[in-house]
N, C-alpha and C positions, 0 to 999 in steps of 0.2 A: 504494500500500500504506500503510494507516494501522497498524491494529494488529501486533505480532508477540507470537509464543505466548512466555510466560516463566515459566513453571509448566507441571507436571502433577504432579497424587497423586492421593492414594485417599483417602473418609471410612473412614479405619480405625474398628474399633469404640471403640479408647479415646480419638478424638475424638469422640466421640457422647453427647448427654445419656443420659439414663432415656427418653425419646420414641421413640429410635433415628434423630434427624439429627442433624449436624455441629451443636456446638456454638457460640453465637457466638463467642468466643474465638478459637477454631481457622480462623475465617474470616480473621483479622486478619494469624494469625502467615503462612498461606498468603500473605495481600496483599503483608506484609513479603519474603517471601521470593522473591519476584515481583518485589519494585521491585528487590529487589538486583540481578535480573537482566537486567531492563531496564534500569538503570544501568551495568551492564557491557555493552550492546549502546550506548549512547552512550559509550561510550572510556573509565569509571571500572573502576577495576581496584582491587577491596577490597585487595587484598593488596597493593599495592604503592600506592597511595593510603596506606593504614593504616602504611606506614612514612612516611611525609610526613604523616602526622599528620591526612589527612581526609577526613572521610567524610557519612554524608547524614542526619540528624534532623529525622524524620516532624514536621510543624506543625499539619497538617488530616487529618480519615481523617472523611468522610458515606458511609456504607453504606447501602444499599437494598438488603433481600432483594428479593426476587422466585419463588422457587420453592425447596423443601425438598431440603435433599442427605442422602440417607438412606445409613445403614449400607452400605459397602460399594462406593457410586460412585466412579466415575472422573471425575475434574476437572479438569479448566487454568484457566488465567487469561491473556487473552488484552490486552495494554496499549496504551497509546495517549498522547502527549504534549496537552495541550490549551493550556500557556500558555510561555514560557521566558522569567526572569525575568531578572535582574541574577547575583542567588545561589539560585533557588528554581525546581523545577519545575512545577508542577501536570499531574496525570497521570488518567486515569480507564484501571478495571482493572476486566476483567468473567468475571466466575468464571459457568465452563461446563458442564453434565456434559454430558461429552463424547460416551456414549453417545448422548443422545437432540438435543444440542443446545440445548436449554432454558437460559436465562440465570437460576442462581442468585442473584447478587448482584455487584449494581453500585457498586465505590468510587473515589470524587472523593477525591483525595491531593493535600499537598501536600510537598514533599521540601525541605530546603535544605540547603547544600553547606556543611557545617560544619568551621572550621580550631580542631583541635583544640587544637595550640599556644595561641594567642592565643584560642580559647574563644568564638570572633563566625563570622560569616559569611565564605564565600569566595566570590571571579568565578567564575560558570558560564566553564571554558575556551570558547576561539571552536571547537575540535575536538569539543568537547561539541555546542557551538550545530548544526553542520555536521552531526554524526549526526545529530541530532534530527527534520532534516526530513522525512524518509519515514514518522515515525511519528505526527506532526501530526493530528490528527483531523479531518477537512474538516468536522466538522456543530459547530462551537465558535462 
């Protein structure tokens, strides 16, 4: 098993330009909200992290559309780890409508383990490293 699903929504209409598909914008805030939870599938717990002061600042985001999310779709985003660094993860996340299967848009991310205290980077836990492996991409 490489990827696991960590999202789903809808393109509501008030994510939608004048065209009637998802906005890029709205692509982004989905991605975001997707790594959070793919980060709390490798052992990071926002809530209880955020009182020890850390948490994860987006470095990289390369997006590739691929087909139009029109008014009204059902979507996930389906995540996958590609690298595990020192403090950083690099991740590829692929938004889906779900309906037909068709792959919307594919983004290479890269995340790093920010200590907010001290305002620099923090060690990927080795509990982190240990989740990570199932999610591994095999085509990297």
């Amino acid at each position: 098993m490489a990827g696991v699903r960590t999202f789903s929504g809808v393109a509501h209409t008030w994510l939608c330009d004048e065209m009637g598909h998802m906005n890029t914008r709205n692509y982004v805030g989905m991605f975001d909200d997707a790594m959070q939870h793919f980060m709390l599938t490798l052992g990071h717990q926002a809530m209880v992290d955020g009182e020890r002061r850390l948490g994860w600042a987006d470095v990289r985001h390369e997006i590739d559309y691929k087909a139009e999310v029109p008014e009204g779709a059902l979507v996930h985003v389906e995540c996958e780890a590609l690298r595990v660094g020192n403090s950083s993860i690099t991740y590829r996340q692929i938004l889906v409508l779900t309906e037909t299967g068709e792959v919307a848009a594919v983004n290479k991310a890269t995340s790093v383990l920010f200590d907010l205290k001290r305002r620099g980077t923090a060690f990927i836990p080795d509990v982190m490293r240990e989740k990570v492996k199932p999610y591994m991409a095999e085509d990297v």
